[in-house]
C-alpha positions in Angstrom: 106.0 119.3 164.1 105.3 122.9 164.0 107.0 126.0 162.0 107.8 128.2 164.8 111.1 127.6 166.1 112.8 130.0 169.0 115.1 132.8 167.1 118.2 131.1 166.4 122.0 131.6 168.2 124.0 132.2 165.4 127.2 130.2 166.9 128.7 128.1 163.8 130.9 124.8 165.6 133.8 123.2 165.1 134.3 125.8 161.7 138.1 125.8 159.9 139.1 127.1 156.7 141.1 124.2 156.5 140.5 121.0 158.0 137.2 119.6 156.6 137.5 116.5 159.6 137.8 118.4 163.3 141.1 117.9 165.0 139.7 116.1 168.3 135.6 116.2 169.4 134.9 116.8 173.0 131.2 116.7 173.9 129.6 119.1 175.7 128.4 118.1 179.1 124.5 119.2 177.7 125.1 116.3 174.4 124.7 113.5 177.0 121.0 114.7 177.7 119.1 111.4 176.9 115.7 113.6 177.8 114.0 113.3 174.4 113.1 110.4 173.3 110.5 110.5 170.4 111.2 111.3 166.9 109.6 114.5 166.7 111.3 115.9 170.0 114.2 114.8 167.8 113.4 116.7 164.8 113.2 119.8 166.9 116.4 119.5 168.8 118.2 118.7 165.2 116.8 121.8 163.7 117.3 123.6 166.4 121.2 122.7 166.5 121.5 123.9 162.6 119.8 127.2 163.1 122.4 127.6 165.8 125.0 127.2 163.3 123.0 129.5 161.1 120.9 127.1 158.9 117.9 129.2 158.2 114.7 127.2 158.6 112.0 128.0 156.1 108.5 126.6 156.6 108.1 124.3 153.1 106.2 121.3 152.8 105.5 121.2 149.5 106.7 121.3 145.6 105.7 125.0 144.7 107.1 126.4 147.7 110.3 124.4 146.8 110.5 125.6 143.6 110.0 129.1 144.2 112.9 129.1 146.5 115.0 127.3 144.7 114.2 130.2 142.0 115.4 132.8 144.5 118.3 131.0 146.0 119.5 130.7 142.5 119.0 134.4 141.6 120.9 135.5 144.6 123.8 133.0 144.3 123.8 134.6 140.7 123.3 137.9 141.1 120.7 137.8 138.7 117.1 138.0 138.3 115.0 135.8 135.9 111.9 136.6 133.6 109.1 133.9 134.1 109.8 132.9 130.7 113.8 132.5 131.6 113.1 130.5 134.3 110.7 128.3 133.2 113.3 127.7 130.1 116.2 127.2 132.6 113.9 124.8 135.0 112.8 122.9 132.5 116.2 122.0 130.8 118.7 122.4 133.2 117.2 121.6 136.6 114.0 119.2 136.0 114.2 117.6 132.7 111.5 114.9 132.4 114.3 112.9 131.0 116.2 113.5 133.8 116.7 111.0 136.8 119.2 110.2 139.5 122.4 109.9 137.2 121.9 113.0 135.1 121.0 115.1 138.6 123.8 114.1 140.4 126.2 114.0 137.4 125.0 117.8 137.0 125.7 118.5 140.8 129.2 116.8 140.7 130.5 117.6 137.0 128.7 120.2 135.3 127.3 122.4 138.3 127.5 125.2 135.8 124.6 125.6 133.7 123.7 128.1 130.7 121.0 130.1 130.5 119.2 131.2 127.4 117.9 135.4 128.5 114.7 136.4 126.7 117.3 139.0 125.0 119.2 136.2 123.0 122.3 136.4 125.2 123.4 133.6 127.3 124.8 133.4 130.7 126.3 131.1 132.5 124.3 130.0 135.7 125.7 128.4 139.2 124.0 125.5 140.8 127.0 125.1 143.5 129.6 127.6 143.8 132.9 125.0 144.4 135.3 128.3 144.1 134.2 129.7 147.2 132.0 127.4 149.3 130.6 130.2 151.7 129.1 131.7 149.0 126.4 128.8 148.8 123.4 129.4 151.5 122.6 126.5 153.5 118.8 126.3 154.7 116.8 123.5 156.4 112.8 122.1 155.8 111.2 119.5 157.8 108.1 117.3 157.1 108.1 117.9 153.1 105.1 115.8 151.8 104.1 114.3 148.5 101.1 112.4 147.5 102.2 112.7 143.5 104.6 109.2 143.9 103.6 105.6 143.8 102.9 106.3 147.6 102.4 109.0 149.8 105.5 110.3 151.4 106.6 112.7 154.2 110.2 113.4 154.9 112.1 114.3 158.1 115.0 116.9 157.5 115.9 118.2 154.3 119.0 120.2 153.9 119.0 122.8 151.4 121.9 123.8 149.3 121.1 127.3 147.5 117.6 125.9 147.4 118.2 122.4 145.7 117.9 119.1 148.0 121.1 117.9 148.7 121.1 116.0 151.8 118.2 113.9 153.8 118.5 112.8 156.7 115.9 110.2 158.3 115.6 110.0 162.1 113.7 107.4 164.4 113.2 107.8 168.2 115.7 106.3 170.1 115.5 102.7 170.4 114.4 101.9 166.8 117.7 100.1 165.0 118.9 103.2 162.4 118.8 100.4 159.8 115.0 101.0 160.2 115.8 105.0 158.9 117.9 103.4 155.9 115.1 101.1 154.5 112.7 104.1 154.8 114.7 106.1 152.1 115.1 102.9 150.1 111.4 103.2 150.1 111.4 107.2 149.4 113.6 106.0 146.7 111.5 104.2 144.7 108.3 105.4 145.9 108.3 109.4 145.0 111.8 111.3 145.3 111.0 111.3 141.4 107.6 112.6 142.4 106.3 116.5 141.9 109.5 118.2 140.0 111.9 115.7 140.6 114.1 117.7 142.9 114.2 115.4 145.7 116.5 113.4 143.0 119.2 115.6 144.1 119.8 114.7 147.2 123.7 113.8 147.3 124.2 112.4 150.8 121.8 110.5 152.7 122.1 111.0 157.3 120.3 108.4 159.6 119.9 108.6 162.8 118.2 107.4 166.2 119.8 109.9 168.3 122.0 107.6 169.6 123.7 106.4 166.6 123.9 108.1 163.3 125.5 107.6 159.8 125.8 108.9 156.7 126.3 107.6 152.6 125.7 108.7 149.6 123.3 108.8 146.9 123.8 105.7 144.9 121.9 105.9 141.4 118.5 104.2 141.1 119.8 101.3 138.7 121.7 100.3 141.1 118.8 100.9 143.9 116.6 98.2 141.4 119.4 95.8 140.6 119.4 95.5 144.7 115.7 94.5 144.8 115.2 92.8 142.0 118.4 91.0 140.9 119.9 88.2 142.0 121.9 87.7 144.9 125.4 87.6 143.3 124.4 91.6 142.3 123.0 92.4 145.5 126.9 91.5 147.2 128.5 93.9 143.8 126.5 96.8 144.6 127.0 99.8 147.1 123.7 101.1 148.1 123.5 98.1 151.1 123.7 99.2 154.7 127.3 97.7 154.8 128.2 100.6 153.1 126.9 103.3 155.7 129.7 105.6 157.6 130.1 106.7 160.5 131.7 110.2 161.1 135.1 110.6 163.0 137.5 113.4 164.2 141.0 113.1 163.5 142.3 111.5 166.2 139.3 108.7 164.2 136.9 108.6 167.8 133.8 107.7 165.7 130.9 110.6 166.4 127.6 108.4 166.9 125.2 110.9 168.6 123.1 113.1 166.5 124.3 116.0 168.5 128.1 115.5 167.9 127.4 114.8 164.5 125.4 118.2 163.7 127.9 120.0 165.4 130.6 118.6 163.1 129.5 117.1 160.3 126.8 120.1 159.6 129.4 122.8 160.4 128.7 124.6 157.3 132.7 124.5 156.3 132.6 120.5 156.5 129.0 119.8 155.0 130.1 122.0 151.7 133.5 120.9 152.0 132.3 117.3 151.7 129.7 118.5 148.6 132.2 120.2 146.5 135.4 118.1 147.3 135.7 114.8 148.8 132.5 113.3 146.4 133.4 111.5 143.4 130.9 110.7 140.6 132.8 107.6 138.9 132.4 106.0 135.2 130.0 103.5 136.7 127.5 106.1 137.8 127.7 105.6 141.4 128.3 108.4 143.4 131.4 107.5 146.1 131.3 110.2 149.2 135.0 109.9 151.4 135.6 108.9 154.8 136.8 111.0 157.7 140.5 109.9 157.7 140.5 109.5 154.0 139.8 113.6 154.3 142.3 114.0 157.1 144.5 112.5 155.4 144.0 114.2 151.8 144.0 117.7 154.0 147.0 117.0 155.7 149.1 116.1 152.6 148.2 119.0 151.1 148.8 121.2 153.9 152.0 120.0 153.8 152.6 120.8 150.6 151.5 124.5 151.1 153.5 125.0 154.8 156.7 123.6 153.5 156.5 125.4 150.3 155.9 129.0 152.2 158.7 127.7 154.0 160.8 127.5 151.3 161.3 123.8 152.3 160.6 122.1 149.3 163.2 119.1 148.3 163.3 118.2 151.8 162.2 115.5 153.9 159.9 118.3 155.7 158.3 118.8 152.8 156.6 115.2 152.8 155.4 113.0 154.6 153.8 109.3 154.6 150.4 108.0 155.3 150.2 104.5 156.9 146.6 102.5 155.6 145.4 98.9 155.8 144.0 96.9 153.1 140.9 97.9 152.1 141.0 101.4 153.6 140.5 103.1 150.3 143.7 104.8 149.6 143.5 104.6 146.0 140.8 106.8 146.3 142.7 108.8 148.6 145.6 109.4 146.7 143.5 110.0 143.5 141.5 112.5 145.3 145.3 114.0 147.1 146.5 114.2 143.4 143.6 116.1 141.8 143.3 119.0 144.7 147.2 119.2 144.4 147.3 119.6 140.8 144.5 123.0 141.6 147.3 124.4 143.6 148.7 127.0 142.1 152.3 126.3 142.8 151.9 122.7 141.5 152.9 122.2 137.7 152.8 117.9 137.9 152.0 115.1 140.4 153.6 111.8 139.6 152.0 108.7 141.0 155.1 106.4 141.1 154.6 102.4 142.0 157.0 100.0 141.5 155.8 97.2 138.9 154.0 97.3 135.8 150.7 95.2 137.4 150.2 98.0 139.6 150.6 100.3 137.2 148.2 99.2 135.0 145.6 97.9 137.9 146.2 101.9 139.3 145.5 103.5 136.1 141.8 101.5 136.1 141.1 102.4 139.1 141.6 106.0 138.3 140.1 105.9 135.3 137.1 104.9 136.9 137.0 107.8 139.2 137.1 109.7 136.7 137.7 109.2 132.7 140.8 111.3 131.2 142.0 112.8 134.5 145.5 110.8 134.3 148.5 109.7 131.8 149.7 106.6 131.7 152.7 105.5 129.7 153.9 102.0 128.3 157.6 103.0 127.8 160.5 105.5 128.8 159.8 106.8 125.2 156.1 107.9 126.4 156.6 109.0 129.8 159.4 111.4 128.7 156.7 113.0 126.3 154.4 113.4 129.0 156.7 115.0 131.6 157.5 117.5 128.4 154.2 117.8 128.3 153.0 121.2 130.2 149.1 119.8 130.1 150.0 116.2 131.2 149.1 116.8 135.0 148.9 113.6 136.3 150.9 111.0 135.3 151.6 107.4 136.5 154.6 106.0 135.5 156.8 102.5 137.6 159.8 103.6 139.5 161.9 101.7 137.0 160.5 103.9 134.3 161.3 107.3 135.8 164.5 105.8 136.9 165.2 105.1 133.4 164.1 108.4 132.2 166.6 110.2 134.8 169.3 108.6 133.5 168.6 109.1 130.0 167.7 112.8 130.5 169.8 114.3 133.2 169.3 118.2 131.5 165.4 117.9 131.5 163.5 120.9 132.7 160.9 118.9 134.3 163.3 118.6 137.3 163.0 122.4 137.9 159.5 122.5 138.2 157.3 122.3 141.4 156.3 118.6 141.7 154.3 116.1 144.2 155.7 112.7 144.1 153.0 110.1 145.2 154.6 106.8 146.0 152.7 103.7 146.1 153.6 101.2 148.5 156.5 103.1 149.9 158.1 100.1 152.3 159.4 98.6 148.9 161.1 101.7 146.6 162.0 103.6 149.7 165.2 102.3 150.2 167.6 101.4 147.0 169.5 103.7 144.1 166.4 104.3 142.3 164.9 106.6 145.0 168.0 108.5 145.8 167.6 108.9 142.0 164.7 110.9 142.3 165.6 112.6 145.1 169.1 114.3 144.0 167.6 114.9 140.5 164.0 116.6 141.3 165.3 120.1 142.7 161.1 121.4 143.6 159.8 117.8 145.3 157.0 116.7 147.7 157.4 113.1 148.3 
C-alpha cells in the first residue's frame, strides 16, 4: 500500500439524522464490479469509499504518530490545548494506564467517556473522549497498514478507523475467495499477540469488520478474559462465550435485505451518522464485562418506537392508538435488549417523565429485571407489591420501572386520583398477544391520560 490516495469526493451516503439503519439499499450499478481481486486493491478501494464520505486518511503506521494525533484530535474536540506535562498526566491515567486492559478501555469508551484533567494551574477540567451529545462533533479519520513489532509477535493491521484519534473500529480484509472466517481468526491472533502492544491504544477498538469483498460482517469487542477462556478452557465455556464466529453480524436495511459486499456496507454502515450512531447508542457494556453491539432491526426497531413517540406527541396524539405501535419478534431475536435499549433512549426524551415495562406474571418479572440488570446495574425499579410500585410511580427519579399487569391493575384501582396518570408516559408491554385483550388493559388505557403503548 502506498500513502497517496486521489483527493477525496466529499459525498457522505445514505446519511439521516434519524434512522441509524437505511430505509431500503439499492446498489449502484458500479458495486457489482468484481475487478479487484487482491487484498491490497481491496484496501484501496475501501479507503477510497470513506474519504468519499469524508474520512480523512492520515499516513500513520506507527505508535508515536498515533499518539500525537490522538493528542490533537483530543485538543480540538475540547477546545483546549495541553502543556506536555498535562498531557503526559492525562495519557498516562486516563487513556493508557499500565493497569489498564480491554475492560477498563472499553468500560471508559461506553460509561465514563468523560475524563478529568488535572491543568498545571491546579484547576481541573473535564475532558471528552466521545462527544455522545452531538455525534458530528466527533472527527472520523482512517489509517491503514499500522505495524508493531513491541507484542509477542509482529503485527500489521489492515484498516483502522479512528474516532477523535482513538482506535475504535478494525476491520480485517482478505482477497476475495479466502473464507472471512480466515479475517476473524487473524484478530483473535492481533488479540492476543500485540493490540496491548506500544501504548495500548489498539485496546480500544470497539467493533471489529471482516471482510473478503464479497461478504463482510461486523461484532464487537469482547474482553480478553473472555478471548482466553475460549482458548484455553474447556469446551462447556467455549459454547457460553460470545467472542465465537457464531456471533458475527451481518448488516441489513430496513426492509432486513442483509448487505454482504464491502461496498454496500461502507456506504452504509460507515456513513458517519450510522457508524457514531452505533458507538454512542446501540452498544451496551453489561455487568459481565462483555461488550454487546445491536443488530440492524433491533435499531430499526428502537428508532421507529421512538419516532413514534416524538411524531404523535407533536401531533398532539398522545393516549391514542397512533401514538403506539407493536413490534412482532421471534424467539431469540433479542428483544429484551431491544426494549431495554427502547426504554433508556425514551427516558432521555425530554417530554418523557416514566417508561413502564409491564408483563403479565411475576416469573417474567423477575427473569426481566435480571436481564436488565445485567445490561446495566441500577438502571431499573423493580417492585414486590402494590405497596412498592405505588412509591415508585410517586417517585419523580424512578424512571424505569417494571411492575406485572396485575400489579398496576391493582394500583389503578387503589389510586384512581394519582398524579402519575397526568404525566407523559411509554408503556412497554411484554408479550402483548396475552394482556392485550381483557379489563386490565382497558384499565390502563382509560386511566393513563399522556400514554405510548
Amino acid at each position: 500500500m502506498t500513502d497517496s490516495y486521489a483527493a477525496p469526493r466529499y459525498a457522505p451516503i445514505a446519511v439521516s439524522n434519524e434512522r441509524t439503519v437505511v430505509a431500503q439499499y439499492v446498489p449502484e450499478p458500479s458495486d457489482d464490479d468484481q475487478g479487484y481481486e487482491s487484498e491490497a486493491a481491496l484496501e484501496a478501494h475501501f479507503i477510497k469509499l470513506l474519504q468519499e464520505q469524508a474520512y480523512e486518511y492520515l499516513p500513520i503506521h506507527s505508535s508515536d504518530g498515533l499518539v500525537a494525533n490522538l493528542r490533537a484530535q483530543l485538543e480540538a474536540l475540547n477546545q483546549v490545548t495541553f502543556s506536555d506535562d498535562e498531557w503526559a498526566r492525562f495519557f498516562a491515567e486516563s487513556i493508557a494506564g499500565s493497569r489498564d486492559g480491554i475492560v477498563e478501555k472499553t468500560r471508559r469508551i461506553q460509561r465514563e467517556h468523560i475524563q478529568l484533567l488535572h491543568r498545571d494551574d491546579g484547576t481541573d477540567k473535564n475532558i471528552l473522549l466521545l462527544d455522545k451529545d452531538q455525534i458530528h462533533n466527533n472527527r472520523l479519520q482512517v489509517i491503514n497498514q499500522y505495524a508493531t513489532d513491541s507484542g509477542a509477535r509482529s503485527n500489521r493491521y489492515d484498516v483502522t478507523i479512528l474516532v477523535n484519534g482513538l482506535p475504535m473500529v478494525q476491520v480485517e480484509l482478505k482477497r476475495r475467495g479466502v473464507a472471512i472466517r480466515e479475517a476473524f481468526n487473524q484478530i483473535n491472533r492481533y488479540q492476543r499477540d500485540s493490540f496491548w502492544a506500544d501504548s495500548g491504544l489498539y485496546e480500544y477498538v470497539q467493533l471489529f469488520v471482516i471482510s473478503n469483498g464479497t461478504f463482510t460482517k461486523y461484532y464487537s469487542n469482547t474482553t480478553r478474559a473472555t478471548h482466553v477462556d475460549q482458548a484455553a478452557g474447556s469446551s462447556r465455556s467455549r459454547s457460553q462465550v460470545s467472542n465465537t464466529f457464531e456471533f458475527t453480524s451481518w448488516w441489513a436495511d430496513a426492509t432486513n435485505k442483509a448487505i454482504t459486499d464491502l461496498v454496500g456496507f461502507t456506504r452504509t454502515f460507515f456513513s458517519s451518522h450510522t457508524l457514531l450512531a452505533i458507538l454512542t447508542r446501540y452498544c451496551v457494556f453489561d455487568s459481565d464485562n462483555k461488550l454487546l453491539v445491536m443488530r440492524p432491526y433491533q435499531i430499526a426497531a428502537t428508532e421507529r418506537i421512538l419516532n413514534r413517540i416524538e411524531t404523535s406527541t407533536n401531533a398532539r396524539q398522545v393516549g391514542t392508538v397512533r401514538a403506539g405501535g407493536y413490534i412482532w419478534h421471534t424467539t431469540g431475536s433479542g428483544k429484551t435488549l431491544t426494549s431495554f435499549k427502547t426504554a433508556q433512549l425514551a427516558i432521555d426524551m425530554p417530554t418523557i417523565d416514566k417508561v413502564l415495562f409491564v408483563v403479565d406474571r411475576k416469573d417474567l418479572d423477575y427473569q426481566t429485571m435480571v436481564e436488565y440488570e445485567r445490561f446495566q446495574k441500577g438502571a431499573v425499579n423493580s417492585n414486590a407489591s402494590t405497596r412498592e410500585l405505588k412509591r415508585q410511580l410517586d417517585n419523580p427519579t424512578a424512571k424505569i420501572i417494571i411492575t406485572t399487569i396485575q400489579k398496576l391493575s391493582r394500583y389503578i384501582g387503589k389510586n384512581p386520583d394519582s398524579r402519575v396518570y397526568d404525566g407523559h408516559t411509554v408503556i412497554i408491554f411484554d408479550e402483548c398477544h396475552r394482556s392485550q385483550f381483557g379489563a386490565m388493559h382497558e384499565a390502563i388505557t382509560k386511566t393513563f391520560r399522556n400514554y405510548h403503548i
